[in-house]
C-alpha positions as CSV (number, residue, x, y, z in Angstrom):
1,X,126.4,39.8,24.9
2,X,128.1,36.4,24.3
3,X,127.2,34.1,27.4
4,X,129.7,30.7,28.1
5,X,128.7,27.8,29.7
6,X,132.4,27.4,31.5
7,X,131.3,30.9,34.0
8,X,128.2,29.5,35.1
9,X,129.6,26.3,35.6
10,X,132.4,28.1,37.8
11,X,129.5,29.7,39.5
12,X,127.5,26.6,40.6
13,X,130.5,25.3,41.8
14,X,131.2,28.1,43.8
15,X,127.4,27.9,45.5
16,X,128.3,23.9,46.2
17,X,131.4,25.3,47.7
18,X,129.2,28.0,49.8
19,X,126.9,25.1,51.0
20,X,129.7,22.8,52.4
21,X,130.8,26.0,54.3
22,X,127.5,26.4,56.1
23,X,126.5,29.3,54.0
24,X,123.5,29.8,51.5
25,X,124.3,27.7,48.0
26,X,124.7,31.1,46.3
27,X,128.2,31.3,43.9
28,X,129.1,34.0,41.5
29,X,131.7,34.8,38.9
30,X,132.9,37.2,37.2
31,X,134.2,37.4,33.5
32,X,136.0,39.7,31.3
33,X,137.1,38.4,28.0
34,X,137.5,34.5,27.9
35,X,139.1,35.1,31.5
36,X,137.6,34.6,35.0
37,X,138.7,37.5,37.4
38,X,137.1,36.6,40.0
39,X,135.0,33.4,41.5
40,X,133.1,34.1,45.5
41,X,130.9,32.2,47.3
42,X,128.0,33.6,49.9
43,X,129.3,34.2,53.0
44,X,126.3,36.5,54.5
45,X,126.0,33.9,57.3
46,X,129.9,33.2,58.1
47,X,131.0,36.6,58.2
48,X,127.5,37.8,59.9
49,X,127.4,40.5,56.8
50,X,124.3,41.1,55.2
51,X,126.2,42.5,52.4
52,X,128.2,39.7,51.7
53,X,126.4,38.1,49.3
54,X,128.1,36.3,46.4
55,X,127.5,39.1,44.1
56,X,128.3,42.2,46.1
57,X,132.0,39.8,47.2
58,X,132.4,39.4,43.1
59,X,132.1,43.1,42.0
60,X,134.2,44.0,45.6
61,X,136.7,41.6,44.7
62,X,137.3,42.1,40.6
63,X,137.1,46.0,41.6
64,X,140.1,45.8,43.6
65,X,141.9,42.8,41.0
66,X,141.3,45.3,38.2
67,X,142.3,48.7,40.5
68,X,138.8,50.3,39.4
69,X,135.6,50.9,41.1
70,X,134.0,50.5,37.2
71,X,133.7,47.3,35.7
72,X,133.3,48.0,32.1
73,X,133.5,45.1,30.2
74,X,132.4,42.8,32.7
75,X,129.8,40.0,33.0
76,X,128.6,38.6,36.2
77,X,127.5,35.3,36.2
78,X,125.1,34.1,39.1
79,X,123.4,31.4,40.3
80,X,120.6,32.9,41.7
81,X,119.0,36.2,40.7
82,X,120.8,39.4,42.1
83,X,118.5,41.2,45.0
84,X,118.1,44.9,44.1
85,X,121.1,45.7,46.7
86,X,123.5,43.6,44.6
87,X,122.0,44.6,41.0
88,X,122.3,47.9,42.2
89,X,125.6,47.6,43.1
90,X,126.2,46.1,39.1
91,X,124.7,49.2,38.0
92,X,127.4,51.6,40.2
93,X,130.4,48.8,39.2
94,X,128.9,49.8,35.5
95,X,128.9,46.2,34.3
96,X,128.4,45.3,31.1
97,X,126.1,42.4,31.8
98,X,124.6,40.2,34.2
99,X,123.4,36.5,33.7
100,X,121.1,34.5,36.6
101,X,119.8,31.1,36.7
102,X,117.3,30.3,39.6
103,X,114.4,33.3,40.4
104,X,113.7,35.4,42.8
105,X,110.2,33.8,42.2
106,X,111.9,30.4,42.3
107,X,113.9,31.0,46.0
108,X,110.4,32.3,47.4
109,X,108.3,29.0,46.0
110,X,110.9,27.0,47.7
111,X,111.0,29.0,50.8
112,X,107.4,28.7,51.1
113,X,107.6,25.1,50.8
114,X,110.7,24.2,53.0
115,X,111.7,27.1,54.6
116,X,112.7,26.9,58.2
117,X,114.2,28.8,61.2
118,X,117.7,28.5,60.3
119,X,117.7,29.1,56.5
120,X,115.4,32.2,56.8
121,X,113.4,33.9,53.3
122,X,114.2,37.6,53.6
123,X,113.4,39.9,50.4
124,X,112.3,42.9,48.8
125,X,109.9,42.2,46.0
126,X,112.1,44.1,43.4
127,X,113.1,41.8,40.5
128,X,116.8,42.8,38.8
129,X,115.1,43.5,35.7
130,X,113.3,46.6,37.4
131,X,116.2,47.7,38.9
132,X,118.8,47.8,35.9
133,X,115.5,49.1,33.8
134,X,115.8,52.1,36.0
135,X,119.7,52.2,36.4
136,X,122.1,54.1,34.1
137,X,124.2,52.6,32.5
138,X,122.0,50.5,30.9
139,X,123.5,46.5,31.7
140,X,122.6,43.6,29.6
141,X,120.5,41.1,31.7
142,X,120.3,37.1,30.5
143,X,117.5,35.4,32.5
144,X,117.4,32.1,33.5
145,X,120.5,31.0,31.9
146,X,121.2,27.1,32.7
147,X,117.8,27.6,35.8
148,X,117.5,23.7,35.7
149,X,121.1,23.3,36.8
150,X,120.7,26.0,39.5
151,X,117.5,25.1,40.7
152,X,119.1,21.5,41.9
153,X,121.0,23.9,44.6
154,X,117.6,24.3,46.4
155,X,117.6,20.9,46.7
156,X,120.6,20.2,48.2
């Protein structure tokens, strides 16, 4: 899978963009090709969804740009690594890849360290590597792509 720079760029923006909204610093893009299809920001606290988070809004959104639940092809580009809701969701929008920055490991550190009543840690303690390892079609998983730059979003 060839990975650019340019999406995960587009992505951090996006989580800026999701932070000056009031919402968790969470962006994500998705790419086909050269071409961005779509670029969402986490809105799980504006909308009062816990479903809308960036990644779930990206595969919703390029679904209905491309007029197909199936997103062959594909590469989702996020900031932070998807929770098993969201790389399951890859795994049913049969994406072709999926490359993270930040950890699930790394959010729960700085939760630990930081957290507080208004920015509140929920997880399940299911990495996106176990659940694409179980999930068919197989999708292509890039780890900790550009971490440094998306780490600096905890710490905004």
């Amino acid at each position: 899978m060839q990975v650019d720079k340019k999406f995960m760029l587009a992505a951090i923006e996006e989580a800026n963009n999701s932070r000056m909204q009031g919402d968790y610093a969470i962006g994500a893009v998705i790419a086909k090709g050269n071409e961005i299809l779509v670029r969402v920001t986490n809105r799980s606290k504006l909308d009062q969804d816990a479903t809308a988070h960036a990644e779930v809004r990206a595969i919703r959104e390029a679904s209905r740009a491309l007029k197909t639940r199936y997103l062959e092809g594909c590469i989702l580009y996020t900031t932070h690594e998807p929770c098993p809701m969201c790389a399951s969701a890859a795994v049913w929008a049969k994406l072709k890849g999926i490359v993270f920055g930040a950890r699930m490991l790394d959010m729960s550190d700085y939760h630990l360290k930081n957290g507080n009543d208004e920015w509140k840690w929920r997880v399940i303690a299911i990495t996106c590597r176990e659940v694409l390892e179980k999930g068919d079609p197989k999708i292509e998983l890039i780890e900790d792509y550009m971490r440094d730059e998306c780490l600096t979003l905890f710490h905004t």
